[in-house]
C-alpha positions as MATLAB code, in Angstrom:
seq = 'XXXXXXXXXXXXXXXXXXXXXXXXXXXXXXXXXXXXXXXXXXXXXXXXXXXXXXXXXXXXXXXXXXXXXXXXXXXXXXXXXXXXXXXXXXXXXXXXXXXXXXXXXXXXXXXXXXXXXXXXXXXXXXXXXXXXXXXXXXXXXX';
ca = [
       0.000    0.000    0.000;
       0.929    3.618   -0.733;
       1.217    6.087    1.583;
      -1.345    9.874    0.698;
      -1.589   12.251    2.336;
      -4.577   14.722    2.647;
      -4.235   18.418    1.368;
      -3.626   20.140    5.053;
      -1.391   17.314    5.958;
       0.827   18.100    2.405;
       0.511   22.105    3.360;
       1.635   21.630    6.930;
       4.970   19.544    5.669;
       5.440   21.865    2.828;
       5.446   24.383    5.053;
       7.929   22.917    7.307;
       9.780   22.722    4.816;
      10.101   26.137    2.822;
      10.237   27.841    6.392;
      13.902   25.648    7.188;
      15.377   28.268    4.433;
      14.550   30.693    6.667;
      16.230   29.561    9.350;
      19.240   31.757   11.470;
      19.721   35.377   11.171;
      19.057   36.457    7.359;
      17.940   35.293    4.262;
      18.739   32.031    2.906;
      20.563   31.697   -0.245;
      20.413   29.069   -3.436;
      23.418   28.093   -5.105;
      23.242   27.540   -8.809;
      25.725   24.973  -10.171;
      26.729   22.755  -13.196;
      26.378   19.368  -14.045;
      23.758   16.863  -12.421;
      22.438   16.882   -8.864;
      24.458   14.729   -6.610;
      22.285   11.364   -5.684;
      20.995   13.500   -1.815;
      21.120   16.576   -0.647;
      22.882   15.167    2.154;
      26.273   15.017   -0.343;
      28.609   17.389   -0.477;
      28.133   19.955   -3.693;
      29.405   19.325   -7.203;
      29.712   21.220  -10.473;
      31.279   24.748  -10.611;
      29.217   27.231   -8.364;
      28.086   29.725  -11.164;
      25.660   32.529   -9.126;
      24.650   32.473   -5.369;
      20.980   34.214   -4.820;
      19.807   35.707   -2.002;
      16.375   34.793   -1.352;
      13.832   37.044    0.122;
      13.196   36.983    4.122;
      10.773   34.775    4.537;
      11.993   32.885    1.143;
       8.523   31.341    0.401;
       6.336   34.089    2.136;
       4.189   33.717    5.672;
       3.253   30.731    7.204;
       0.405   28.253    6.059;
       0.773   29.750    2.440;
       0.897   26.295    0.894;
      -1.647   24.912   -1.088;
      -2.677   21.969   -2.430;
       1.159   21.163   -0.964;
       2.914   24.129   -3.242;
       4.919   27.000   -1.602;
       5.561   29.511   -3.989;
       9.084   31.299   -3.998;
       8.353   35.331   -2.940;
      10.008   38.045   -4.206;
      10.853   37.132   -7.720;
      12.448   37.513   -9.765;
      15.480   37.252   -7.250;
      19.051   38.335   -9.134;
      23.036   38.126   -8.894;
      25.885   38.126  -10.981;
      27.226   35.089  -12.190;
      30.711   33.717  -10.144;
      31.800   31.616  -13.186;
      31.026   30.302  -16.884;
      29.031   27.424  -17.336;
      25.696   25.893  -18.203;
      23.613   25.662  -14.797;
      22.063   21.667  -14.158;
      21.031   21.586  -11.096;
      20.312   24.094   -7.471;
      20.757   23.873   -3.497;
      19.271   25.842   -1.397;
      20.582   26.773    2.148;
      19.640   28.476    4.931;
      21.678   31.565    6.530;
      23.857   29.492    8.337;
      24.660   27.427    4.974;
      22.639   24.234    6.246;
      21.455   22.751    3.210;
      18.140   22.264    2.814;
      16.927   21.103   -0.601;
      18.286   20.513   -4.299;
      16.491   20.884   -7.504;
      16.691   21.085  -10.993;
      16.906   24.208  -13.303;
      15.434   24.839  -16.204;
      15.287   27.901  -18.442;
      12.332   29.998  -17.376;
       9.063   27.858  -19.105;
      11.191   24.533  -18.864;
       9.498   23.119  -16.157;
      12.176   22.992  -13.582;
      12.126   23.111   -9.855;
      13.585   26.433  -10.015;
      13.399   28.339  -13.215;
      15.919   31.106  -14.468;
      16.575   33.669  -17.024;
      19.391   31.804  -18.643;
      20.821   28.871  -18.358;
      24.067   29.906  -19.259;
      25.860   32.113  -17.292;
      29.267   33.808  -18.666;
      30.780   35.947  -15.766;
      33.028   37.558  -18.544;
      30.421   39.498  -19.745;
      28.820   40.247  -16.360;
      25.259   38.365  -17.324;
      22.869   38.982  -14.560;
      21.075   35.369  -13.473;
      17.145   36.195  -12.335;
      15.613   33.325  -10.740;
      11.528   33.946  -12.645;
      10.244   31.331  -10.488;
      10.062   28.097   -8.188;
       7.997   26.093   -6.361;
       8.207   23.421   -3.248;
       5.919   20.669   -3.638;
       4.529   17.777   -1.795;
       3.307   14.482   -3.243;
       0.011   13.803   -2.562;
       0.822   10.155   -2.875;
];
């Protein structure tokens, strides 16, 4: 049998979730990088680090906000400067202390992605700004 959960049950744990970025001092941060995802977010980081976003304070907005089980990134689009050349696979998010807290994909804004940016392709030669458009936490319903 398969565990589902009911829609305040998948709010309450998205919830918990989204509000761990927002855990210490300041605004937590995500971390764009290339290549794949490593297999947990419990590995250290791969790929080259190509921008580091601040996220707004609270990163997915007040309390309770999810629903059906979707928190909503607030204050997009969310900006910085890219650190480094490459071709962005994958994202972790951490909170101000640099806990990690989730990873994702990224996709080129309309792709789909767990987090969605303005380019995929960041060139810190030519100073391209990276905008994170959009992103979403979700919870299976199962």
């Amino acid at each position: 049998m398969a565990i589902r959960l009911p829609t305040g049950v998948r709010n309450a744990a998205c919830d918990a979730v989204v509000d761990l970025l927002d855990a210490g001092t300041g605004a937590g941060t995500i971390e764009i990088r290339t290549g794949s995802q490593p297999a947990s977010a419990n590995d250290a980081a791969t790929g080259t680090l190509l921008a580091t976003v601040t996220l707004a304070d609270p990163a997915f907005g007040s309390a309770g906000a999810a629903t059906p089980g979707v928190a909503t990134l607030a204050g997009t689009p969310r900006t910085a400067t890219g650190a480094a050349a490459g071709t962005a696979g994958w994202f972790r998010a951490k909170d101000s202390s640099g806990a990690t807290v989730l990873d994702g994909s990224v996709t080129v804004t309309g792709g789909g992605g767990d987090l969605e940016v303005n380019t995929v392709t960041v060139t810190v030669s030519v100073g391209v700004s990276v905008s994170i458009t959009g992103g979403t936490v979700t919870m299976p319903a199962g």
